[in-house]
Structures are given as structure tokens and as C-alpha cells.
Legacy VTK file of the C-alpha trace (Angstrom):
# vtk DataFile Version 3.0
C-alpha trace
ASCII
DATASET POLYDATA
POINTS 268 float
40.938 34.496 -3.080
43.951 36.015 -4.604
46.145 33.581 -6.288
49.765 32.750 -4.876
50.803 32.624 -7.886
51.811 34.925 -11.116
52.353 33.560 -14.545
56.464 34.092 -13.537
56.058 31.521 -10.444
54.537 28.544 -12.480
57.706 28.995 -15.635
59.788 29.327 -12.787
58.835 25.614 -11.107
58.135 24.365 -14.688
61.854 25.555 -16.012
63.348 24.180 -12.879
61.564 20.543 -12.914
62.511 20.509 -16.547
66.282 21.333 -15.598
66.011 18.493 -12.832
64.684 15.884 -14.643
67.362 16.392 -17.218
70.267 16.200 -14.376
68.673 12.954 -13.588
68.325 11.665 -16.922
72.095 12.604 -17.601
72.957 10.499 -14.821
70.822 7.641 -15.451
72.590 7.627 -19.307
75.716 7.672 -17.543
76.416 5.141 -14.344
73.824 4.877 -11.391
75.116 4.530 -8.002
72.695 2.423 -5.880
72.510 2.857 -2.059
70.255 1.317 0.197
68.552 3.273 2.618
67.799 1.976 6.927
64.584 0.631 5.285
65.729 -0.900 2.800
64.531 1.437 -0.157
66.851 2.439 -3.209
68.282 5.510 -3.409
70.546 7.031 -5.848
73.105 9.763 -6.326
70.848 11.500 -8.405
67.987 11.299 -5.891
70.561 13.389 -3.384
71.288 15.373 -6.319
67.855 16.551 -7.655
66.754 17.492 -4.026
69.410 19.812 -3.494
69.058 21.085 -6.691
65.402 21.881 -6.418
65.641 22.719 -2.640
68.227 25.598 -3.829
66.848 26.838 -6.870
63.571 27.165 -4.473
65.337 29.026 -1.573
66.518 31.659 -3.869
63.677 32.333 -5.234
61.499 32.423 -2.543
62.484 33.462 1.348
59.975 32.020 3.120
59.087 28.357 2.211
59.298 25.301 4.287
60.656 22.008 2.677
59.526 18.504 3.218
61.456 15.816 1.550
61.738 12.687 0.711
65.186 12.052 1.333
66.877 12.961 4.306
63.957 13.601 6.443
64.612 12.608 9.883
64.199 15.956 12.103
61.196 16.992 13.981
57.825 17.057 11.798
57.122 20.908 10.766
54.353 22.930 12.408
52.893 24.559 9.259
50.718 27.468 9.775
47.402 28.301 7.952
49.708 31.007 5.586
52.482 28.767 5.933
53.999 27.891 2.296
56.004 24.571 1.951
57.590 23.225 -1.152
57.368 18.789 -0.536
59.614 17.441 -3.330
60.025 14.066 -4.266
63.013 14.321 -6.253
63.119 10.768 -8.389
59.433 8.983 -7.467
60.322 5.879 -9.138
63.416 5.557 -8.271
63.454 1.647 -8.040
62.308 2.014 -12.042
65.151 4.513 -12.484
68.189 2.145 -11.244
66.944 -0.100 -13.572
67.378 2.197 -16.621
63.657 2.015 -17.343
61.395 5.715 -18.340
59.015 5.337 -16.034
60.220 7.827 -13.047
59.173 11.438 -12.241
60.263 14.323 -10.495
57.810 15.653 -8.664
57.133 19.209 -6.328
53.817 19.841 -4.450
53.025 23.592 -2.782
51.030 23.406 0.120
49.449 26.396 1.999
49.259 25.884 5.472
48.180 21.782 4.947
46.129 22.350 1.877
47.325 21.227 -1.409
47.598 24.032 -4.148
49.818 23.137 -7.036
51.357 20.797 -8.322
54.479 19.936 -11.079
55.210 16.554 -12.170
57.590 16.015 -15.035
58.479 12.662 -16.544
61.660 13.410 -18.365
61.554 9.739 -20.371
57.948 9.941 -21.772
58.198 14.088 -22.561
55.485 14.946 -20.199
55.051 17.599 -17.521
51.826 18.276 -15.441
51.039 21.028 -13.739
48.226 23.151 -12.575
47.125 26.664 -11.502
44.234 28.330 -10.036
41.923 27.620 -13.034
42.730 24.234 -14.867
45.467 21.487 -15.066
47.714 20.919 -17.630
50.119 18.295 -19.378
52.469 20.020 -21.943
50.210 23.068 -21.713
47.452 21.629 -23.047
44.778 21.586 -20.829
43.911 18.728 -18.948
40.087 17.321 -17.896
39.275 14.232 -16.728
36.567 12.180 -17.995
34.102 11.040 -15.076
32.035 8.965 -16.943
34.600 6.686 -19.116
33.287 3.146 -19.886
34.341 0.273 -18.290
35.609 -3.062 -20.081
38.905 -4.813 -20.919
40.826 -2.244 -22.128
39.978 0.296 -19.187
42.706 0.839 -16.634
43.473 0.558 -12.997
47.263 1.634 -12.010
48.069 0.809 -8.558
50.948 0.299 -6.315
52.741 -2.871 -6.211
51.256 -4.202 -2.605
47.900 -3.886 -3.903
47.844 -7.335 -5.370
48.457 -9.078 -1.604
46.268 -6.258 0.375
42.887 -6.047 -2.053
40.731 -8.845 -3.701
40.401 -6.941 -7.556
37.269 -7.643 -9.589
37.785 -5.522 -12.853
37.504 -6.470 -16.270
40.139 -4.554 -17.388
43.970 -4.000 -16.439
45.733 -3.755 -13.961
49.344 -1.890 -14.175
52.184 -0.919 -12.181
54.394 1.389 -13.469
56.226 1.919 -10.414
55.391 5.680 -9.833
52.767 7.323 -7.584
52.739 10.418 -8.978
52.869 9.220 -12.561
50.259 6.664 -11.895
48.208 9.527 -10.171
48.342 12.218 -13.056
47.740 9.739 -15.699
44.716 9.069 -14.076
43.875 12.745 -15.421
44.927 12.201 -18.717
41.958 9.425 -18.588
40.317 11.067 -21.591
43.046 9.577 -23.746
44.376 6.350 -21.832
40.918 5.122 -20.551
42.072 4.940 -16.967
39.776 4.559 -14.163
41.466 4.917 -11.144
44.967 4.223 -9.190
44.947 3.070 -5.780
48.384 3.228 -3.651
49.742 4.266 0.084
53.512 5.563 0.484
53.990 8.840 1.694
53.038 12.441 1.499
56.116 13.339 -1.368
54.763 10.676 -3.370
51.453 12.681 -3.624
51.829 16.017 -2.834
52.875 17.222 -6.775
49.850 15.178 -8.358
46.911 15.402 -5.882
46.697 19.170 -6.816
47.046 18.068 -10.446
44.495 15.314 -10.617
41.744 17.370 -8.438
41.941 20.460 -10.800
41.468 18.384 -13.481
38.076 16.705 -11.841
39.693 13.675 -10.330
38.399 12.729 -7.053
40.910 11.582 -4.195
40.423 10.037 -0.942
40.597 6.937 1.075
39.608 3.641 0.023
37.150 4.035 3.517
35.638 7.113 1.733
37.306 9.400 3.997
38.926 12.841 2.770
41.988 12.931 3.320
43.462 15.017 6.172
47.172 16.320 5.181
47.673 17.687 8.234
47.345 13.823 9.953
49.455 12.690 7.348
52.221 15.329 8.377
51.606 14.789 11.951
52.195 10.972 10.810
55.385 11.011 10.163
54.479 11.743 6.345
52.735 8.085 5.578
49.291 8.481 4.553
47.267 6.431 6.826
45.356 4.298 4.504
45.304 3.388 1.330
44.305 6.512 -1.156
42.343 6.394 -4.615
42.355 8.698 -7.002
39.409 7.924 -9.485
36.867 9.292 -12.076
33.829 7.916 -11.443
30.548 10.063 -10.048
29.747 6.994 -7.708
32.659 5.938 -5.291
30.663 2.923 -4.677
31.216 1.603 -7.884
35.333 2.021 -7.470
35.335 0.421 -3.753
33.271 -2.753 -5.262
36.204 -2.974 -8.129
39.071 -3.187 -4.472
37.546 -5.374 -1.627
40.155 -5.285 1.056
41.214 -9.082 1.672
40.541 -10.273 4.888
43.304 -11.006 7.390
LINES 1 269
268 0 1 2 3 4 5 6 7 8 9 10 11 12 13 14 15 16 17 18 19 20 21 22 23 24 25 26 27 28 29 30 31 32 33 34 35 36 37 38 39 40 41 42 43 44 45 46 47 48 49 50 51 52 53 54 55 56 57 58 59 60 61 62 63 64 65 66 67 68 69 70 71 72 73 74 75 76 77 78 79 80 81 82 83 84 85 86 87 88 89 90 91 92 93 94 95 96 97 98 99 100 101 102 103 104 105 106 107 108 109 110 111 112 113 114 115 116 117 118 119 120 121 122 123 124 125 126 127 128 129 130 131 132 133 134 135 136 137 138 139 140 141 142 143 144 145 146 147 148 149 150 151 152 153 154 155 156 157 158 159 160 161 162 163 164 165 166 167 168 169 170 171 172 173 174 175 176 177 178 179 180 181 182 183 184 185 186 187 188 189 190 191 192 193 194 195 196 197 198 199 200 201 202 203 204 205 206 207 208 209 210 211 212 213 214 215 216 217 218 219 220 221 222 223 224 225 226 227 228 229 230 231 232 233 234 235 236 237 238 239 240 241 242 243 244 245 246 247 248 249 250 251 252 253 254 255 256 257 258 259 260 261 262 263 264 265 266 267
């Protein structure tokens, strides 16, 4: 298949996410202006201002790209063709961690053809990391990126996961458990795994949340899918309103057997 993309498209989404991420750190140096949203999430000035930023820097570039967003997403759910090419930007994921003047946040843009995931960019402005992959491998500061599948397990291994996870699963794992408080973060450190010894990060949320990583973390040899063992179907999570409809893994581990044994759904 040809690629999508040349060696111009990926600088151009790595430049931009770089120039976003710094808007948002400026701001978060500066004073934070905390809204709440009609469910009750945080959202900040900067939030408002990295989407339009990213949404216009896309739009001139390219003519012909659909945008799903996190914020300000309440018109009808998009129709997206097999060609189709959509840009689904999470402008601050983390943004709870980012009104609280902590690092851990990331901006975060995932390209989609038709409803398949393609690339991804995630930068994390606060711990100097972007990740990003094209049609042959994944990256974090250009340095290639490949997970290990067959990292040991003990008590300094590491499971990220959202922050529901404690209330929803039963967790038998000898090692630790950690929340940093951002999906895609969580999800592309999972690739890094050759270096941080994580195993997997479980989580829900919505389809910004993922889109920028899941191309990330499966380029680099990650597995993702449902804690059921289902693939996930983007298209259903589109046609859903964006929320993914169960909770989603990403792991590095041959045997999904041996994650699902480590997050035993509690029983209600």
C-alpha cells in the first residue's frame, strides 16, 4: 500500500505538537483558568486554545480532513468513508494533572483512514518526550521504539491504569500499580516497556484519549484490545458517541490470558 504519508507530513505534525505543547506549557507557567464542563470534567483555556490551534494549523495544510475532538463535540457523529482522512485531537489529555501544575499531561493527534488507526503523535511537553510512528516503526525522540513482549514479571514491573480501575477490577499483580492521569501517556509508555518494565495499562474514556497512541503502541508490537479479548471496532466506538465500549488494554505479553488473570472484573 502506498503510504499517506511523506517524510514532510510527519515534521509537519511533529513541529506543530511541539509548538502546542509549548502554548500549553506557557499557560500552565502563567495562570490556569479552570471551567467545568455539563459533566463535570475540567477544562481549561488552554484546552480551547490548543484545539484551535492544531485544528488550524491542520486545515491549512491539508483540504480534506475531518476533525473529531475532544472539546466541543456535540454535533452529529461523522460518517467517515473507507478513504476518508480524519485528524481526532485531544488537545491537553491530562488535563485534570495540568490544572494542578503537575508534568504529567500530553497533547495528543491520531490520523485515521476511513476508521482504521494509522499514526499517531503524542508529545509530553513536561517530561521532553514525543512519540510518533510511521509506516515502518514507532518512535520516541526519534529513536526507535520496540516493545518487549516477554518482560519479567515481579515487584518492580508495572501496570498503569485509569483511575476507576481500582473500584471496577479485583488486581492480583506483584508489582505496581500507577496512575499518572493520562491515557495516552500511560498507553505509549507501555511501548517504551523495554526501559520502564511496564506490562500493560488498562483504561476506558473516549476515542481522543486513544486515537494518537493506539497507532503508536501497535507499531511498536503492543497488543490492544478489550479486556473481553475482543478487537476493538473504531467504527462502534464512533458510532458510540466516541466512548469505547469496554474497558481497553494495551499490553506486551504473547498470552492475553496471563494479563486478564492479573484484572478480574469485580462482581456487581
Amino acid at each position: 500500500m502506498t503510504p499517506l504519508f511523506t517524510d514532510n507530513d510527519f515534521s509537519f505534525f511533529k513541529d506543530v505538537l511541539i509548538e502546542a505543547g509549548a502554548m500549553a506549557r506557557q499557560v500552565q507557567k502563567d495562570t490556569i483558568t479552570v471551567n467545568r464542563k455539563s459533566d463535570r470534567s475540567i477544562v481549561t483555556q488552554a484546552d480551547l486554545m490548543v484545539q484551535d490551534l492544531l485544528k488550524q494549523r491542520i486545515s491549512d495544510r491539508y483540504d480534506n480532513f475531518n476533525f473529531i475532538m475532544e472539546e466541543n463535540n456535540s454535533g452529529p457523529v461523522p460518517d467517515l468513508g473507507n478513504d476518508a482522512m480524519s485528524a481526532i485531537i485531544d488537545p491537553i489529555d491530562g488535563t485534570a494533572m495540568f490544572s494542578m501544575h503537575l508534568p504529567e499531561w500530553c497533547v495528543s493527534v491520531g490520523i485515521f483512514r476511513g476508521y482504521t488507526p494509522v499514526y499517531g503523535f503524542v508529545y509530553s511537553p513536561g517530561f521532553d518526550m514525543l512519540f510518533y510512528n510511521d509506516d515502518s516503526n514507532a518512535y520516541l525522540n526519534g529513536r526507535p521504539l520496540k516493545a518487549d513482549r516477554n518482560i519479567s514479571v515481579d515487584n518492580e514491573t508495572n501496570i498503569f491504569s485509569a483511575s476507576e480501575v481500582s473500584n471496577r477490577f479485583i488486581v492480583d499483580f506483584p508489582g505496581k500499580i500507577r496512575n499518572l492521569g493520562s491515557t495516552a501517556l500511560h498507553a505509549c509508555l507501555a511501548a517504551d516497556n523495554a526501559r520502564n518494565r511496564t506490562l500493560a495499562f488498562i483504561g476506558k474514556s473516549n476515542i481522543w484519549d486513544w486515537a494518537g497512541a493506539v497507532p503508536i503502541v501497535k507499531r511498536a508490537g503492543c497488543m490492544v484490545r478489550y479486556i473481553s479479548g475482543e478487537e476493538i471496532d473504531y467504527r462502534a466506538v464512533i458510532k458510540n458517541r466516541y466512548r469505547l465500549l469496554d474497558y481497553a488494554v494495551v499490553y506486551n505479553a504473547d498470552d492475553f490470558d496471563s494479563i486478564r488473570k492479573i484484572l478480574k472484573l469485580r462482581q456487581t
